[in-house]
Every structure is written in structure tokens, then in C-alpha cells.
N, C-alpha and C positions, 0 to 999 in steps of 0.2 A: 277939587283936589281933597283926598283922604288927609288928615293932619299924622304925620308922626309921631307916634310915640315917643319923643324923646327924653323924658325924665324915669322915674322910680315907677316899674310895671309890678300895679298889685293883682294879686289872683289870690285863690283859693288852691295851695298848695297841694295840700291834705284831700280834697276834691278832686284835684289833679292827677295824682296817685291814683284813688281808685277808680279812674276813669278810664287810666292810660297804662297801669300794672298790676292792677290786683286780680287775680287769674290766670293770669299770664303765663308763661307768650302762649298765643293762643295754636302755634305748631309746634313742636319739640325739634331741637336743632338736632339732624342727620348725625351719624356716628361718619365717621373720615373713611369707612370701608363701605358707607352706603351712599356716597357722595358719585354721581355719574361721570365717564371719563369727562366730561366735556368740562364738566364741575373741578374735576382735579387740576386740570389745563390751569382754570382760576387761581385755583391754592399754590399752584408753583406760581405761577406771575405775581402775585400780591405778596409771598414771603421772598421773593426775590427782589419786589420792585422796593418794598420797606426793611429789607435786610431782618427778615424775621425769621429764627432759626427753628430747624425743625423739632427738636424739643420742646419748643414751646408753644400749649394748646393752641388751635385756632377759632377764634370766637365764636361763643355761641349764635350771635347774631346774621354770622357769616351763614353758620351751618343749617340757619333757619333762611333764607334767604338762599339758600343755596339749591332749595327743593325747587326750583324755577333757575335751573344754571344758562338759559339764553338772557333771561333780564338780568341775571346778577353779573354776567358777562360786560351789556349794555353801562351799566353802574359803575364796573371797576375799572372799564377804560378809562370814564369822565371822571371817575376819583384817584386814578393815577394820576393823571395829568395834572388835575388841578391841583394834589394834594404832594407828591412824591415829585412830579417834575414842573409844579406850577411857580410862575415867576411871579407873587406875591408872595412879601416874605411872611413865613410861616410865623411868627409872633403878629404879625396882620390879621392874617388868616384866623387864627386862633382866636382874636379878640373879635371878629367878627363871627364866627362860630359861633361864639358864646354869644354874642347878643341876638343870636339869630334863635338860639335854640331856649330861649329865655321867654323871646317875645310867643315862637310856637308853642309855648307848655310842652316842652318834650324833654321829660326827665329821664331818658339814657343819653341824649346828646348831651343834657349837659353836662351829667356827672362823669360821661368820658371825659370831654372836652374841659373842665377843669382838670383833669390829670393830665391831657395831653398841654394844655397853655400851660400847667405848669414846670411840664417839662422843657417846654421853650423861653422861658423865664415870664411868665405873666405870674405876678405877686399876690395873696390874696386880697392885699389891697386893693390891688387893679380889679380882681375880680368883684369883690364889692362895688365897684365904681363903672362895672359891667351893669351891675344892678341897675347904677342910679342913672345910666344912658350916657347919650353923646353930650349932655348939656350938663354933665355931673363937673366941676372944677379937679383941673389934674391933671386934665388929656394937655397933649401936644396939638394943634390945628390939626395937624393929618390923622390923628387918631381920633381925634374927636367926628373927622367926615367917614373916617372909615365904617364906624359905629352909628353915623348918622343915614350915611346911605343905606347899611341892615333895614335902618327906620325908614327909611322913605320906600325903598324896595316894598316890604312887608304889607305898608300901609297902602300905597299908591301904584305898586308896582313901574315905576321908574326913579331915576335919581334926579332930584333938583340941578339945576343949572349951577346953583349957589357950590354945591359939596360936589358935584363933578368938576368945576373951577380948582378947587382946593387939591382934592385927589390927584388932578393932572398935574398941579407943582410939582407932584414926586413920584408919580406915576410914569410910565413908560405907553405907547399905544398898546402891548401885548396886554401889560397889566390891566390896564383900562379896560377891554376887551373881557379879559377873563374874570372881573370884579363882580360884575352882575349873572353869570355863568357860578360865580361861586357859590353864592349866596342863594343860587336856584338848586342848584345841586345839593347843598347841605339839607334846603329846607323839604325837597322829595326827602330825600333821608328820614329827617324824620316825621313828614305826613306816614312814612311806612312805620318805622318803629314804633310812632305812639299807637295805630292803629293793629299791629302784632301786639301789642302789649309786651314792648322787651323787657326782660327786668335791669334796672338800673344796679348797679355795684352799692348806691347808697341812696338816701332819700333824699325830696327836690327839695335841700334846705340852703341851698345858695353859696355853698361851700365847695 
């Protein structure tokens, strides 16, 4: 068995950058008039499925990812689902995001994903204590397996007996089910974005 991560992940931040953004992105995201119908089909499901209006751009990340619209299709079913009508609740979700996208070195998850936890009420606090893992003091027991299974998923690819115990206290079978699906889902995410080289909105300085 792989050991988890579970305390304060160091890396080489500043290394990481130029690894995973500097040059970047390595396609130029489609203008919305160059986007295939198949493609647009997307664009209406996803501003409809996240109630996002049509004045407001739609991401560059999408637009680059959108030049392959049968995989991007693939994608925005399993990130509908888990994400718009998924029954973990989304301050979960979130905290696990972020520790997921911390442990990958992928600095456009996580600098989304701090604006989207913090829209869901994750504090900076809490996001520093993203930092310091599931064994950081502060968690609740279910957040702290929440956060732990990221680690054990990542490391080992399954969840211990121990934090699957815990998870089910308040878990339901759907959620159970969809837990380890999340946590796959987010981390293709970003094996692709680090490897496009997406630009992140800010630097991976843990904010």
C-alpha cells in the first residue's frame, strides 16, 4: 500500500508554473462563431445546466477543449451530473476539489476552485487547512475523510476501510458511489489542463 499524503504537500511552486503555464495554452480557445454545431449543442446545455447567462463570456478553457466537441461532450455529461446535479453537497465537493487539485500540481484547478469553494462558503482559513491535509486540526471527522480519501484515492487508488467507515456515517449509497467517480473526474480535468498549459486567473500561491 502507497502511504497518503496526508499532512503539508511541498513542491516547487514557481517550477510548477513553468511546467504547466508558461507558454501557454498550447491551442487558442475557438471564437463562439467557430465552435461546431455539435459544439454549440454543449454551450446551450452547460449555460443552462449552471444557469449561466448569455452575456456572460464562456471560458476560455471550454473554447479550447471544445475543438474535440465528441470528448467535450463525453466530459460535460460526467461533470453535469456530478457537479450541477450531483448529490454530494457542493461545500464537500469543493473541499475535495481543492485537495485534489493541490496534490495534482494543477494550477488552473485550483485557482478556480478557490473562487468557486469560496463561493460556497469555504473560508480562507479552511483553505489553508486544505493545505495542511486531512490530519491538519479543525476538520469535523467527515471532513477530515473526505479530504482523506482525495489522499488515499491519489496515492493508492482506493479508499481505506477506515475513511470509507466514517464517509458512510453521512453518506448515502448514491453518494458513496459518486465519491470516488468525483474525485476521477476532477483529476482527468486536470491531467488535461496542466498538460494544455491553461492559464490560471492567478499564481499557484495557495490563495
Amino acid at each position: 500500500m502507497t502511504q497518503p499524503t496526508t499532512g503539508r504537500y511541498e513542491f516547487d511552486a514557481d517550477a510548477r508554473l513553468a511546467q504547466t503555464v508558461t507558454h501557454g495554452p498550447r491551442y487558442a480557445p475557438l471564437t463562439l462563431a467557430e465552435v461546431s454545431p455539435e459544439g454549440q449543442e454543449q454551450v446551450d446545455a452547460i449555460r443552462a445546466a449552471f444557469s449561466i447567462p448569455e452575456s456572460r463570456p464562456f471560458p476560455d478553457v471550454s473554447l479550447i477543449t471544445l475543438r474535440h466537441p465528441g470528448m467535450f461532450k463525453g466530459q460535460m455529461v460526467l461533470g453535469i451530473e456530478l457537479a450541477a446535479r450531483g448529490t454530494i453537497p457542493a461545500r464537500d465537493r469543493e473541499l475535495a476539489v481543492l485537495r485534489l487539485a493541490l496534490l495534482a500540481r494543477a494550477p488552473f484547478e485550483w485557482c478556480e476552485h478557490v473562487d468557486i469553494g469560496k463561493a460556497f462558503g469555504i473560508t480562507l482559513e479552511e483553505i489553508e487547512r486544505v493545505i495542511d491535509g486531512s490530519e491538519a486540526p479543525g476538520w469535523t471527522l467527515h471532513e477530515s475523510a473526505v479530504l482523506r480519501g482525495v489522499e488515499e484515492l491519489l496515492a493508492d487508488h482506493c479508499i481505506a476501510d477506515a475513511t470509507w467507515d466514517v464517509l458512510a456515517q453521512t453518506y448515502d449509497e448514491k453518494q458513496m458511489l459518486e465519491y470516488p467517480m468525483l474525485i476521477g473526474s476532477y483529476l482527468m480535468t486536470a491531467l488535461q489542463q496542466n498538460s494544455l498549459k491553461i492559464q490560471p486567473k492567478g499564481g499557484f500561491d495557495y490563495r
